[in-house]
N, C-alpha and C positions, 0 to 999 in steps of 0.2 A: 600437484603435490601428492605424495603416494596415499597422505592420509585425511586427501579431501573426497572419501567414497561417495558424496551427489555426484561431482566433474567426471569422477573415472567409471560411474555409472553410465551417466549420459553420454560422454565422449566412446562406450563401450556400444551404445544403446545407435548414436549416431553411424558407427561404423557398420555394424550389423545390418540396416537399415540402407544406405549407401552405400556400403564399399570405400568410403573414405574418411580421413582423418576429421576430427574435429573443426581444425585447425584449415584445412582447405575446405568441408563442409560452409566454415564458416564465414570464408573471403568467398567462396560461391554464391553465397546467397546476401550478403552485401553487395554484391556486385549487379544483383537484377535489378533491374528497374522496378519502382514500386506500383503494386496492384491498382491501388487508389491514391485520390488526394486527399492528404487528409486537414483538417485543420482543427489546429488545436484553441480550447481556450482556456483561461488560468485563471483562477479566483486568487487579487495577491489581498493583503494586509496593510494596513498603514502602517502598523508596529510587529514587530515579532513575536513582539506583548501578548495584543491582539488573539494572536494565532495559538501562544501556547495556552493562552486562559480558555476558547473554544477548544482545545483539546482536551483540557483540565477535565473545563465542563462535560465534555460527552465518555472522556473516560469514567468518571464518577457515573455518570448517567447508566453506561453500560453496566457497571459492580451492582447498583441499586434495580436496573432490571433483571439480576440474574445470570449476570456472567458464570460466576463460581458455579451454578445451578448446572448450567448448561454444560460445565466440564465435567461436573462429576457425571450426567447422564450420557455425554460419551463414555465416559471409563465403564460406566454400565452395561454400555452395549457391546464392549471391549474393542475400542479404541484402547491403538496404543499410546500411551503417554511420551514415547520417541516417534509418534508418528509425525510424517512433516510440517501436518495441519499443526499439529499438537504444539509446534515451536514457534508458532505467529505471536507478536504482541498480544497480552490479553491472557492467553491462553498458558502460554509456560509458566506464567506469574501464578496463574490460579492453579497451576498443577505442584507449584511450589509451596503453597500455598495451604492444599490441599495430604502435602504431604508432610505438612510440620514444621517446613521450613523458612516459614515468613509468615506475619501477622497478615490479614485482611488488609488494613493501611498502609501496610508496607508493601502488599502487591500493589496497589494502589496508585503508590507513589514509583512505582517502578514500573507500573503502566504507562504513567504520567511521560515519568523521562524518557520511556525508549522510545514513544508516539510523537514527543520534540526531537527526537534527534532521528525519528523516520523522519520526518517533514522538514527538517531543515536538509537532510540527502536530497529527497526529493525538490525541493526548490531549488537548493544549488543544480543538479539534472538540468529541470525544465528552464533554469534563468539562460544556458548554455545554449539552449534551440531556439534558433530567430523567427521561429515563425507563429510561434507561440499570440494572443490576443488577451494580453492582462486585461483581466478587470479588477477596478479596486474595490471591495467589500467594503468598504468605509463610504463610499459613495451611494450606496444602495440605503435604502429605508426597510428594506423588506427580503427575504429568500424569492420571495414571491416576484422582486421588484429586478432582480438579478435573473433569473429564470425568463424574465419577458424580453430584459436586454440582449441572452443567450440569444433566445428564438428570433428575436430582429436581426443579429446576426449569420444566423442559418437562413434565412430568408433572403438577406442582402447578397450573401452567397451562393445562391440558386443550388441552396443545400435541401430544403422541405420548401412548401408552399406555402 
């Protein structure tokens, strides 16, 4: 679309680069065989619940260590506030924020939602690829207890030693 300038960047960016369209750049290299094996694993939830209350919690988490902190001391160092970074979850809230336009709580809570409904993208994504290796969170007693089940897994796979 004329007025999506990332695409007609990069599809600009890919030409120069190749000599070829986007569009056949891009069935070319779907078309290679892949470098590695890769395997994936997936931490799921028992609740959706679950998932968005750890989100909740570490959104809040990040506000309270200094999110807002750390945006302003980009703008300081003149970071642009359209920069790409500058548009990730977190960060356009606090630049919002910052600019008068929304309460603290209200970035807050708009941290909240746009972080559920990245991770609800991303789950539908990852539900879609079969080769994916859930583990359920709700089964673990511990980060610690999850991380040891990972590595037996890399190990069963003659992934590490």
């Amino acid at each position: 679309h004329p007025s999506d300038q990332k695409r007609i960047i990069r599809a600009a960016e890919v030409y120069l680069e190749t000599g070829q369209t986007i569009t056949a750049h891009n069935a070319r290299t779907r078309a290679l065989p892949p470098q590695h094996e890769a395997l994936w694993l997936g931490l799921d939830f028992e609740s959706r619940q679950d998932l968005y209350a750890r989100i909740d919690q570490r959104a809040a988490q990040m506000m309270a260590q200094g999110l807002l902190d750390e945006v302003r001391r980009l703008l300081a160092q003149g970071i642009s506030p359209r920069a790409t970074a500058m548009q990730a979850i977190g960060y356009k809230e606090c630049l919002a924020t910052l600019d008068g336009a929304m309460t603290e709580a209200e970035a807050l809570a708009q941290i909240c939602q746009a972080s559920r409904r990245y991770a609800k993208r991303q789950l539908t994504w990852f539900k879609r690829e079969r080769d994916v290796l859930w583990l359920d969170q709700s089964k673990y007693d511990s980060r610690g207890a999850i991380l040891a089940d990972m590595i037996h897994i890399l190990r069963q796979k003659g992934i590490i030693d």
